[in-house]
N, C-alpha and C positions, 0 to 999 in steps of 0.2 A: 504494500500500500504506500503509495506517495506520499511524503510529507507534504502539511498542508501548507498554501499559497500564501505569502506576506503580503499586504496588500498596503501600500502606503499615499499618505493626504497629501491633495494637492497644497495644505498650508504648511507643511515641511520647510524648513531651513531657518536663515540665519534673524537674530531678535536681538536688535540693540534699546535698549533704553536707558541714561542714567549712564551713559559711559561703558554699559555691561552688554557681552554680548554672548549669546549662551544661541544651540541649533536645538529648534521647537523639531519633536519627533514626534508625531502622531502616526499611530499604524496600529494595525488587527489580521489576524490569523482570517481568511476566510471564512472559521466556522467560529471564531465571535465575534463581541463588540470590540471597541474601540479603545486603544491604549495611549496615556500623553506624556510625553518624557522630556525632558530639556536638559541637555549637556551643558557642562560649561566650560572655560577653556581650557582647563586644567585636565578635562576628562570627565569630571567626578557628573555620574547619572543619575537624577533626580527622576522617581514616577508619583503619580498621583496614587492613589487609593481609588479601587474602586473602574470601571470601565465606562463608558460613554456611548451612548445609543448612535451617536454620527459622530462624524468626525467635527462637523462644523460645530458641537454642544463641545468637542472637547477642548477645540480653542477657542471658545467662548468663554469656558471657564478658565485659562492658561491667560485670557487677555482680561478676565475680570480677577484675577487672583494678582496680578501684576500692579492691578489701577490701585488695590483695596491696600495691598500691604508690600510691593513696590519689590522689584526683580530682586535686588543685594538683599531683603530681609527672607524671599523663598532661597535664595541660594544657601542662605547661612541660617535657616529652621525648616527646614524641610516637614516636619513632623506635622505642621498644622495644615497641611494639603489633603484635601476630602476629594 
């Protein structure tokens, strides 16, 4: 049996704000939902908690988690990401 298909969002790639600039990963296995990741330059991989029904609910939440508590405070507590 083939391993299953990575399927990855057309909002993928590079996120500056605040001088920081970290590559927005969104992707999903073809038989789930939707997974959000953001690297930073160092490497170090941050994921959210939790899947997302679209891709486009899951950088919605990546651009509203950025507005509420600002890119350098999710890089340095990741923990409070739902």
């Amino acid at each position: 049996m083939p391993d299953p298909k990575l399927i990855n969002s057309s909002h993928n790639g590079k996120f500056t704000r605040g001088g920081i600039t970290v590559d927005v990963c969104i992707y999903r296995l073809e038989t789930s939902k939707w997974t959000l990741e953001i690297v930073d330059k160092d490497g170090t991989s941050i994921v959210w908690d939790g899947e997302f029904e679209t891709d486009d609910d899951a950088h919605a939440e990546f651009l509203a988690s950025v507005e509420a508590e600002g890119l350098d405070s999710i890089l340095k507590n990741p923990t409070t990401l739902h």
